[in-house]
VEXDREN-2710 file (C-alpha; in Angstrom, 1 decimal):
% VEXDREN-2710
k/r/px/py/pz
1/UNK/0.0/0.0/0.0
2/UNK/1.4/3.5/-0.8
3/UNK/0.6/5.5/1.8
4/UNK/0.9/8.4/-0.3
5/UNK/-1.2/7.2/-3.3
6/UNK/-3.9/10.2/-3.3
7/UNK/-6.7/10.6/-5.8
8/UNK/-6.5/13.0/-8.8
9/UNK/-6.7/16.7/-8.4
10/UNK/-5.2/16.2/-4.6
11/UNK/-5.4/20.0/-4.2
12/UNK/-9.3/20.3/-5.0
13/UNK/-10.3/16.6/-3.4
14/UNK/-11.6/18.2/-0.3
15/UNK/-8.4/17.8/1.8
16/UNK/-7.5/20.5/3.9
17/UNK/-4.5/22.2/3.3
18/UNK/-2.2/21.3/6.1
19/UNK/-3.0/17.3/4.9
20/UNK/-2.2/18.2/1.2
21/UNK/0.8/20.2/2.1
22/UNK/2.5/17.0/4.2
23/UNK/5.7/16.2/3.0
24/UNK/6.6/13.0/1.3
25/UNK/9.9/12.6/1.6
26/UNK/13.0/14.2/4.0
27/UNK/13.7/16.1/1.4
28/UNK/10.3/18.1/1.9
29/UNK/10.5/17.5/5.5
30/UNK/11.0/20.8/7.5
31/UNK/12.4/20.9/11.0
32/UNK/13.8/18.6/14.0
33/UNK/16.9/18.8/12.6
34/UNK/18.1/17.9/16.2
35/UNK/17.1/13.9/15.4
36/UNK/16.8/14.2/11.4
37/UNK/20.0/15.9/10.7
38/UNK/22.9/14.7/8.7
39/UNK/24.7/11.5/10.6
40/UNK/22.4/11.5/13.4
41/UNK/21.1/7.6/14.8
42/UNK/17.7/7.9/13.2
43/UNK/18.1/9.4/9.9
44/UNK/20.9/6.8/9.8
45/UNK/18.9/3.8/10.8
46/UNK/16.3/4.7/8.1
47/UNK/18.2/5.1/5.4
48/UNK/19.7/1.8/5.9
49/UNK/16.2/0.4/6.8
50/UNK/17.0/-0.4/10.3
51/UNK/14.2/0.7/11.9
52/UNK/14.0/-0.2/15.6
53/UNK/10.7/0.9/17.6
54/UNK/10.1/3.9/18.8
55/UNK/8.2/6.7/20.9
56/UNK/7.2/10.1/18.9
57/UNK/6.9/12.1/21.4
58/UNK/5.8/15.8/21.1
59/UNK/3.3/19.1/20.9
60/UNK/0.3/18.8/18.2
61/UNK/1.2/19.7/15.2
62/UNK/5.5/18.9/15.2
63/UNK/5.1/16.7/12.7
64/UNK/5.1/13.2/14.3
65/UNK/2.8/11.2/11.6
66/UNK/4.6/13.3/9.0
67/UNK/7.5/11.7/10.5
68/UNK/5.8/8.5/10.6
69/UNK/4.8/8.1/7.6
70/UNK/7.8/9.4/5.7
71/UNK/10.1/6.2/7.8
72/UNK/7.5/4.0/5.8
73/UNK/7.8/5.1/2.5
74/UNK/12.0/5.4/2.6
75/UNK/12.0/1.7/4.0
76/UNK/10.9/-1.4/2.3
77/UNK/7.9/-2.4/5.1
78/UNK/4.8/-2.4/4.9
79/UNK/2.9/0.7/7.1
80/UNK/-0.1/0.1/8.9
81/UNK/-1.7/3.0/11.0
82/UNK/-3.6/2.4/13.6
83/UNK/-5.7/5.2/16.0
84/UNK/-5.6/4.5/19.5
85/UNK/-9.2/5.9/20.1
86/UNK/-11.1/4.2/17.3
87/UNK/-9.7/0.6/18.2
88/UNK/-9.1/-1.8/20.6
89/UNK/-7.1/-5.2/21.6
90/UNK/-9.5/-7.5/18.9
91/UNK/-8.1/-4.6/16.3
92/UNK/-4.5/-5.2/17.2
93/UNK/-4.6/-9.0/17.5
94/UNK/-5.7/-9.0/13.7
95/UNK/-3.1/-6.4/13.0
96/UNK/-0.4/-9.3/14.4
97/UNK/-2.1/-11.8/12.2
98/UNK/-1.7/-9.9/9.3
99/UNK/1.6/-8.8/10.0
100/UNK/2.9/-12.6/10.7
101/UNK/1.0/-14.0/7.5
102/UNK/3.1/-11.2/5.5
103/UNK/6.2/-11.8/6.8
104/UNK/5.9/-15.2/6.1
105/UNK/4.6/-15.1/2.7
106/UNK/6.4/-11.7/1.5
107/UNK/9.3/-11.6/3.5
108/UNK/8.0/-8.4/4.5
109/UNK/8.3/-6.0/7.9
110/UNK/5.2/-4.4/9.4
111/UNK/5.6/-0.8/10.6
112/UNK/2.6/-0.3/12.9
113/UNK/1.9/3.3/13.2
114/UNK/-0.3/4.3/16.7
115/UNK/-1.2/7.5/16.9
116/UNK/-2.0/9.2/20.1
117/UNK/-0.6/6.1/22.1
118/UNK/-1.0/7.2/25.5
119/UNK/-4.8/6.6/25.3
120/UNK/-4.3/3.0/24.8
121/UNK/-4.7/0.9/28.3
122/UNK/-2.4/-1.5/29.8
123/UNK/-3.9/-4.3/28.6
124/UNK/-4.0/-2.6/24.9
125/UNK/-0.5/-1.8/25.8
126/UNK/0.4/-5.3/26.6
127/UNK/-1.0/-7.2/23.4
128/UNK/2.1/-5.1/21.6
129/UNK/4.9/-6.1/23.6
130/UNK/5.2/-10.1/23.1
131/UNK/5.6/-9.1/19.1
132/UNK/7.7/-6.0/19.5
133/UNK/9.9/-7.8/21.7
134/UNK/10.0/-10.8/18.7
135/UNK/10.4/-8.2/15.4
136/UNK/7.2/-9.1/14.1
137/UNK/6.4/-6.1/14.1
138/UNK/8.1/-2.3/14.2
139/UNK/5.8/0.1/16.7
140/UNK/5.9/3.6/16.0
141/UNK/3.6/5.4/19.2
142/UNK/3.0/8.8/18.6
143/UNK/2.1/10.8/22.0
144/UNK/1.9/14.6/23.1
145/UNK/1.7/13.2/26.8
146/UNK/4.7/12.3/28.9
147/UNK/5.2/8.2/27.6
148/UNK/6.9/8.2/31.0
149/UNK/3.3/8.8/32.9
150/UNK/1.5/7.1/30.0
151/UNK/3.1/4.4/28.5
152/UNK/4.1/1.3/30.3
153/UNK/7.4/0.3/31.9
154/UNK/7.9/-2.7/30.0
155/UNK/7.0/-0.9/26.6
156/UNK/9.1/2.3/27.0
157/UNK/12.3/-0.4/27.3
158/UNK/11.7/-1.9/24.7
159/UNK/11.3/1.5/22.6
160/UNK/13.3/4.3/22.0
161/UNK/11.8/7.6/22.7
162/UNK/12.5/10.4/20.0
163/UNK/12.0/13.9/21.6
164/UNK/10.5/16.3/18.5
165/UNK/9.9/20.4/19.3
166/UNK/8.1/22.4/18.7
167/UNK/9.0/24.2/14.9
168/UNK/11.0/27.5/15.1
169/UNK/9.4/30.8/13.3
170/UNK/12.1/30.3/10.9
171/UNK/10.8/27.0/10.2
172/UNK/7.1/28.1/10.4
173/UNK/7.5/30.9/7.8
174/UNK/9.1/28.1/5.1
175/UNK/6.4/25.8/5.8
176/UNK/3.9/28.6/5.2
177/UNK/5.5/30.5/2.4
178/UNK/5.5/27.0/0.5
179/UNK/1.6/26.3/1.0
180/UNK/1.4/30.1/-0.8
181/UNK/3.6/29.6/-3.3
182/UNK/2.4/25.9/-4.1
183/UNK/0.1/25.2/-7.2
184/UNK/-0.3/21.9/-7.0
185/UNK/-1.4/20.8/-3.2
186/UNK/-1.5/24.8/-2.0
187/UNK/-2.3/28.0/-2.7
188/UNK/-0.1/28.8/-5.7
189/UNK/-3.4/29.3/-7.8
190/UNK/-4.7/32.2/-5.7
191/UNK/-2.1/34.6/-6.3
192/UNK/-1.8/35.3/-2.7
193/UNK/1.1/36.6/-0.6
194/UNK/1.2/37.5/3.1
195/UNK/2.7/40.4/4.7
196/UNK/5.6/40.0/7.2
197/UNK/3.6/41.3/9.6
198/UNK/0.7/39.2/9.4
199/UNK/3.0/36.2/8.8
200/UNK/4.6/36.9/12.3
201/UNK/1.3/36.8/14.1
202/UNK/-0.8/33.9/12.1
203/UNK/2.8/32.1/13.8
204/UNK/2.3/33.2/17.0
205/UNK/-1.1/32.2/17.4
206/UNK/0.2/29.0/16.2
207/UNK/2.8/28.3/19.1
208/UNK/4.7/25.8/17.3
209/UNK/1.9/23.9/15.5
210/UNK/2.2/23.7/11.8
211/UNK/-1.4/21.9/11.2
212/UNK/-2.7/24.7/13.1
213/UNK/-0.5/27.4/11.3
214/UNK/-2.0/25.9/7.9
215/UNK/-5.4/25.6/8.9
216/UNK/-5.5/29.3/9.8
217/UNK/-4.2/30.1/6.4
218/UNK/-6.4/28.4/4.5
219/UNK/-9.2/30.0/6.7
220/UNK/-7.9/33.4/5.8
221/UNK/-7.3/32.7/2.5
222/UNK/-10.9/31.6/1.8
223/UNK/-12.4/34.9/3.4
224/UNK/-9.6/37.2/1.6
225/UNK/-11.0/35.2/-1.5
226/UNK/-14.6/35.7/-1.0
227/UNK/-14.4/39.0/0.0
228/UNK/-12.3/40.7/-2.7
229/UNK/-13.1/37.9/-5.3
230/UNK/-11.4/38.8/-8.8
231/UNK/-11.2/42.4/-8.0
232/UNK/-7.6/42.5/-8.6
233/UNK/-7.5/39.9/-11.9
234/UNK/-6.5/37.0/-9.6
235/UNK/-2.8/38.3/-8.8
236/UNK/-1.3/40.4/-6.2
237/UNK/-3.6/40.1/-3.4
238/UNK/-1.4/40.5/-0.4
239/UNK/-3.0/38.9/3.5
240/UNK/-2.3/41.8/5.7
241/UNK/-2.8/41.5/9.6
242/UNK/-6.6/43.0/9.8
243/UNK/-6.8/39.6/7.6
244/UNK/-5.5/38.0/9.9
245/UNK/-7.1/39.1/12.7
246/UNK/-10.4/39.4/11.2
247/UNK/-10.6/35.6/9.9
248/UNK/-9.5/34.5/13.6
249/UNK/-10.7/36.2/15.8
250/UNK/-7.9/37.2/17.7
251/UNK/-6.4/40.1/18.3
252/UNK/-2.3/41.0/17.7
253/UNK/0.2/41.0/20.7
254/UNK/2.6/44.1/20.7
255/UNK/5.4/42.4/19.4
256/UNK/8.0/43.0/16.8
257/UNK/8.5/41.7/13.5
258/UNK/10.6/38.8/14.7
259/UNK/7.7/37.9/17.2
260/UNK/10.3/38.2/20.4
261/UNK/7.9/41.1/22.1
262/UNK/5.0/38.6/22.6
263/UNK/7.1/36.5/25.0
264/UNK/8.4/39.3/26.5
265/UNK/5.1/40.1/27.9
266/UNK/4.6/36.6/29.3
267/UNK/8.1/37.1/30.6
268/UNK/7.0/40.3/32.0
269/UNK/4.1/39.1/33.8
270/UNK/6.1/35.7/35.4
271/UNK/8.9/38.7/36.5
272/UNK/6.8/41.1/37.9
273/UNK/5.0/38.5/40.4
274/UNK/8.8/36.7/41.8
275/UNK/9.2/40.6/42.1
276/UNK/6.5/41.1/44.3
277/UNK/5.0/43.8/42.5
278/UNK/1.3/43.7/42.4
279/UNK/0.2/46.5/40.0
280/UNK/2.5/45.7/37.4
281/UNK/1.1/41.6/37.6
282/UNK/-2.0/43.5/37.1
283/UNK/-0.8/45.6/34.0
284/UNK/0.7/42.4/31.9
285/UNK/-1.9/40.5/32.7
286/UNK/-4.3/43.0/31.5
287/UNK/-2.4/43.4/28.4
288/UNK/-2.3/39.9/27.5
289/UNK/-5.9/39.5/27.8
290/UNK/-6.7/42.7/25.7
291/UNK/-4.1/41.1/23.1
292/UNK/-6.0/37.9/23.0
293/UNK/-3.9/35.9/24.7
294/UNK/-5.2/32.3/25.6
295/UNK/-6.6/33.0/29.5
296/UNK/-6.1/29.4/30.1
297/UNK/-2.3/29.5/29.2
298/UNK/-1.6/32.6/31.5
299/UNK/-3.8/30.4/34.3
300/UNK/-1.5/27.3/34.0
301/UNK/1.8/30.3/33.6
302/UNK/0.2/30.8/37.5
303/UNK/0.0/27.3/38.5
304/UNK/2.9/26.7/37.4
305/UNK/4.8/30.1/39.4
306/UNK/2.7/29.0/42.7
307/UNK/5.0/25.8/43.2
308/UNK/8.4/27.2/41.5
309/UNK/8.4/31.0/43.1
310/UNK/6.2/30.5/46.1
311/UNK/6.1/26.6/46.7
312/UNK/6.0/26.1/50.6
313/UNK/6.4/29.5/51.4
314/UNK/2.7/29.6/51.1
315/UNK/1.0/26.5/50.3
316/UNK/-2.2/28.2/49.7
317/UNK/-0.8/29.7/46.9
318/UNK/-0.8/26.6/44.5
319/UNK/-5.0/26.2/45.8
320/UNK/-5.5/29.7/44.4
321/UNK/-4.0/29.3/41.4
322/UNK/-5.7/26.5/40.7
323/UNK/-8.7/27.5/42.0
324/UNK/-8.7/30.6/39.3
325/UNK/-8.6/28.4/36.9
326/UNK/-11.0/26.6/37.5
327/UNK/-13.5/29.4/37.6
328/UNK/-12.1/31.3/34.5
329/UNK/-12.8/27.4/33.3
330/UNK/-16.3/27.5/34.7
331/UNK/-17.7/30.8/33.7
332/UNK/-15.3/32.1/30.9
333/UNK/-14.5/35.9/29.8
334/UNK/-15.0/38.6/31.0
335/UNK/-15.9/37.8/34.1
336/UNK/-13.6/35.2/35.3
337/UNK/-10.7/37.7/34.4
338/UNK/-11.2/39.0/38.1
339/UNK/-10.4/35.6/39.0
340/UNK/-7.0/35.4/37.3
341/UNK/-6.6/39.0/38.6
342/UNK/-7.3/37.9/42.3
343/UNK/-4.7/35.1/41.6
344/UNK/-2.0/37.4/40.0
345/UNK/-2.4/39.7/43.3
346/UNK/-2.2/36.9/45.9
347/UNK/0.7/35.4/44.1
348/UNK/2.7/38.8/44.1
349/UNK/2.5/39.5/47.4
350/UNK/2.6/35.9/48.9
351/UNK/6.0/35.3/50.6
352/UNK/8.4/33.8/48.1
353/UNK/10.2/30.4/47.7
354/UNK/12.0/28.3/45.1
355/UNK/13.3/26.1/47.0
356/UNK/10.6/23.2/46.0
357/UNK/11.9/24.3/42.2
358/UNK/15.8/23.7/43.1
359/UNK/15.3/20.1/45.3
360/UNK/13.1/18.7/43.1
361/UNK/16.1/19.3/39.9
362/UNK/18.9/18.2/42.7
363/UNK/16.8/15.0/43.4
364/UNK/16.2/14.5/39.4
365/UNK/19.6/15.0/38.6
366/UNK/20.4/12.3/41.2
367/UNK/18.0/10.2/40.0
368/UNK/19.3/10.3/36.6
369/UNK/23.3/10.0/37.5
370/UNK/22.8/7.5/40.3
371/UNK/20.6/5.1/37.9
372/UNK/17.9/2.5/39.3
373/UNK/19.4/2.4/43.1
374/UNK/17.8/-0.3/45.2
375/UNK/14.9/-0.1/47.8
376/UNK/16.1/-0.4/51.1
377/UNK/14.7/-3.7/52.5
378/UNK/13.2/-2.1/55.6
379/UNK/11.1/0.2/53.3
380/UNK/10.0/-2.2/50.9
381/UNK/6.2/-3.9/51.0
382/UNK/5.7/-7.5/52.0
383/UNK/2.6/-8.7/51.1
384/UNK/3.7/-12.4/50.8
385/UNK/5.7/-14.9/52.9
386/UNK/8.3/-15.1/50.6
387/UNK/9.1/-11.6/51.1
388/UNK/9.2/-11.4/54.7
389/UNK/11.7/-14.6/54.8
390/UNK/13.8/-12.4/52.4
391/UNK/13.9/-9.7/54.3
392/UNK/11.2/-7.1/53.3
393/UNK/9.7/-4.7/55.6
394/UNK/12.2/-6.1/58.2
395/UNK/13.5/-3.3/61.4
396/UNK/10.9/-1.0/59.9
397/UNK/9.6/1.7/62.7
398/UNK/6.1/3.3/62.3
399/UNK/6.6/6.9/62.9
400/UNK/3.1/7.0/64.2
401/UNK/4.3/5.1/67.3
402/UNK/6.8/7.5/68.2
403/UNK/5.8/10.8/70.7
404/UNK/6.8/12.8/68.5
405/UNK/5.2/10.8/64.9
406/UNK/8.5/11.1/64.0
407/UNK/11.4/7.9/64.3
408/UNK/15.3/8.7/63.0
409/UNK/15.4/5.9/60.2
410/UNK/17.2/6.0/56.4
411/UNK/15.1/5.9/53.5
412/UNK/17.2/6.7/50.5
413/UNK/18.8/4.0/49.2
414/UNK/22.3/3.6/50.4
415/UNK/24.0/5.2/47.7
416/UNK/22.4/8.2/48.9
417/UNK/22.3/8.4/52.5
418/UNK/22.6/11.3/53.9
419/UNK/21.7/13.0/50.9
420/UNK/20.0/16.5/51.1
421/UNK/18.2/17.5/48.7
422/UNK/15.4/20.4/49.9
423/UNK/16.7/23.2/52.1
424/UNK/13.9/25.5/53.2
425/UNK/14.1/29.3/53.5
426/UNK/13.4/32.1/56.3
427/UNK/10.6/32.8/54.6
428/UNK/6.6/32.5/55.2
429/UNK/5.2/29.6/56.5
430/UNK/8.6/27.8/54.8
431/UNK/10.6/28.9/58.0
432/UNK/8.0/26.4/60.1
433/UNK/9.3/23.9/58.2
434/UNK/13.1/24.5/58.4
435/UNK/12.8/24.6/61.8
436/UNK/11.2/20.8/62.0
437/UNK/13.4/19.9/59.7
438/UNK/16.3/21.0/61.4
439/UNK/15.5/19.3/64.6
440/UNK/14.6/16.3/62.9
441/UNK/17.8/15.6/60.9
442/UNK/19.3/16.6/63.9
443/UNK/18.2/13.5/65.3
444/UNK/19.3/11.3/62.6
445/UNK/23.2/12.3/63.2
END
C-alpha cells in the first residue's frame, strides 16, 4: 500500500490544506533537525532500513505522523496505521495476524503506526509487547503526553523515545510561504502573498503547530477570496494583519516583526509576580488579555509560578492558582478575568520560595546519575511470605508510634544516604518547616 497514493486533483479533493501540504519525503520535511539531521542515529537507521521501535513524542502539530509516515515510504515495510481511540485489543490482534502472515509469505516487515498512544490501556498496551519484543512487528507510538506517565514500563524499554519540538518561526514561515507559493497541493493558484507582519502573528497564534498554522491560512485565504473575489484579476492580493485578525478572531500582541515582544510580555508578567509587584502583575496581565492571549495559558503560567516561586512558602498559593482556573474554566471571559486578577495579586504579594523548584532538579539529577538504586529492605512492602523470609519490611519503625510521629530511620537507598536535597528558607510559612526539619535531621546524626 502507498501511503501516499492520493486521488487526482489532490489540491481540489476536499483535503485541507495542512494534509495536502504533508511532506513526502526528507527532502520536503522541514524541521527537528536535532534527530533528522545529517549522521544522526535515526536518519541513519532509516536510510539503511534499520528501523528499531520507537516513541514520537511531542506538541500537536511537530510533525510526528509526518514523520511516521515518511520512515514507511523510505524503508521497504509495509505501514499500517492504527488510532488508539477508534480501536481496541481485537483490532490489534488482527493487525499481528496480518503482520505474521506477511512476513511469512512476502518476506515483509510491518511498521505499525499508533497514533496518540498514550490513550491506549495497559492491557492494549500489553497485546504489543510479546511481538515487538519478537520483530514481528516495528511500533511507532505517537504521544503529546509524557510516555513516561503514559506508557508502560515494559514498553518504553523496549522502545526508543525520539523527543520532536516544537517548529521554530524560521521554520514556520518556510512551511507557510510553501503552502502560498504551491500550485499543486496549495495556494499557488490564488495569487496570494502575506505580509511579514501578518505572517509573524498567524505564527504566533500558532505556538509551534504547523497543522494549526496551515489551517489558519487556509481559513484566511478563503475569506480574503470571497471578499475581494477577482477584484484585482487573480494576482497580487497581499494577507495583511486586519486579515488575519479578522478571519481569527484574535487580536495581535505588541510584538516586533521577529515575534520576540509577545514573549516578553509573558516574561514580563512571570517577573513582575517573583518581584513582588502587584500592580505591574496586574498591568501584563491585563495586556495579554486585551491582546487575545489564551486566558487558560496565562492560568496554568500561574499554576505553574505558585510551586516554582512560592512553593511552601505559602501552600495556599498553589490552591488559588488553581482555583482561578477553574473558575475562568467555569464561567469564561469577561468575568472570570477578576479571578485570574485575584490570583495574580495573591501570588505577588505571597512570601516567596523556590526552593521546591531547586530540590526537586537536585533529586532529578540524582536520580538520573545515580541510575535505578535499590529499595532499602526495611522500606519495601511485603505482602507475601516469601518476602518477609527475604527480608522485606524487616526493622521497619512506624513513625506514628513514636511521641513525636517522627522515628530517626534511612530511606534513600544507600547510595544516597545522607543526601539532602530540599533546604527551606526564612521565609513565610517555609521557615515552620526549616525549623522541623532541622530538629529532625538533627536526630538522625
Amino acid at each position: 500500500m502507498d501511503i501516499f497514493d492520493y486521488q487526482a486533483d489532490r489540491a481540489g479533493s476536499g483535503r485541507p490544506l495542512a494534509d495536502r501540504m504533508r511532506p513526502r519525503s526528507f527532502k520536503d520535511f522541514v524541521g527537528q533537525r536535532h534527530i533528522l539531521g545529517p549522521g544522526s542515529m535515526l536518519r541513519e537507521a532509516i536510510e539503511a532500513d534499520r528501523v528499531f521501535s520507537m516513541i514520537l513524542w511531542g506538541p500537536p502539530g511537530c510533525g510526528k505522523t509526518t514523520l511516521a509516515k515518511i520512515v514507511a515510504s523510505e524503508t521497504r515495510s509495509h505501514f499500517v496505521e492504527f488510532s488508539a481511540v477508534l480501536s481496541g485489543v481485537k483490532e490489534i490482534r488482527a493487525v499481528i495476524a496480518e503482520a505474521r502472515d506477511r512476513r511469512r509469505l512476502e518476506l515483509k516487515n510491518t511498521i505499525l503506526f499508533v497514533d496518540e498512544i498514550h490513550r491506549f490501556n495497559k492491557a492494549q498496551q500489553d497485546a504489543f509487547l510479546p511481538h515487538v519484543e519478537s520483530g514481528l512487528i516495528t511500533l511507532i507510538g505517537a504521544t503529546t503526553e509524557n510516555p513516561s506517565f503514559e506508557v508502560i514500563p515494559a514498553l518504553m524499554s523496549r522502545c526508543r523515545t525520539i523527543v520532536l519540538e516544537p517548529l521554530s518561526s524560521v521554520d514556520m514561515v518556510a512551511i507557510l510561504t510553501r503552502a502560498l507559493e504551491d500550485t499543486e497541493n496549495g495556494l499557488g493558484k490564488s495569487g496570494l502573498t502575506i505580509e511579514p507582519e501578518a505572517m509573524n502573528h498567524l505564527i504566533a497564534l500558532s505556538d509551534g503547530d504547523v497543522r494549526a498554522a496551515l489551517n489558519g491560512l487556509e481559513i484566511v485565504a478563503a475569506a480574503v477570496e470571497s471578499r475581494r473575489g477577482d477584484a484585482s484579476g487573480g494576482t497580487g492580493r497581499c494577507i495583511v494583519l486586519k486579515d488575519i485578525e479578522n478571519a481569527l478572531q484574535k487580536r495581535a500582541l505588541l510584538y516586533d516583526k521577529s515575534g520576540e515582544e509577545h514573549y516578553n510580555v509573558i516574561s514580563a508578567l512571570h517577573k513582575s509576580l517573583r518581584g513582588s509587584d502587584p500592580d505591574a502583575a496586574l498591568y501584563w496581565l491585563a495586556r495579554m488579555l486585551a491582546a487575545g492571549e489564551d486566558p487558560m495559558y496565562i492560568a496554568r503560567r500561574m499554576v505553574r509560578f505558585a510551586s516554582e516561586d512560592v512553593g511552601n512558602a505559602d501552600p495556599h498559593a498553589l490552591t488559588v492558582a488553581v482555583n482561578a482556573m477553574e473558575a475562568f474554566r467555569f464561567i469564561g471571559s469577561p468575568e472570570g478575568d477578576l479571578a485570574l486578577a485575584q490570583a495574580a495579586v495573591y501570588l505577588a504579594t505571597a512570601p516567596k520560595s523556590n526552593s521546591i523548584y531547586t530540590a526537586y532538579g537536585r533529586a532529578r539529577k540524582a536520580a538520573e546519575t545515580a541510575g535505578s538504586l535499590p529499595v532499602p529492605l526495611h522500606i519495601r512492602n511485603a505482602p507475601t511470605r516469601l518476602m518477609k523470609d527475604l527480608g522485606y519490611g524487616r526493622d521497619y519503625q512506624y513513625a506514628h508510634d513514636s511521641a513525636e510521629g517522627y522515628v530517626p530511620q534511612d530511606y534513600l537507598p544507600e547510595a544516597l544516604a545522607g543526601k539532602i536535597f530540599y533546604h527551606p528558607t526564612e521565609r513565610g510559612y517555609e521557615k515552620i518547616v526549616k525549623q522541623r526539619l532541622d530538629r529532625w535531621r538533627s536526630l538522625k546524626k
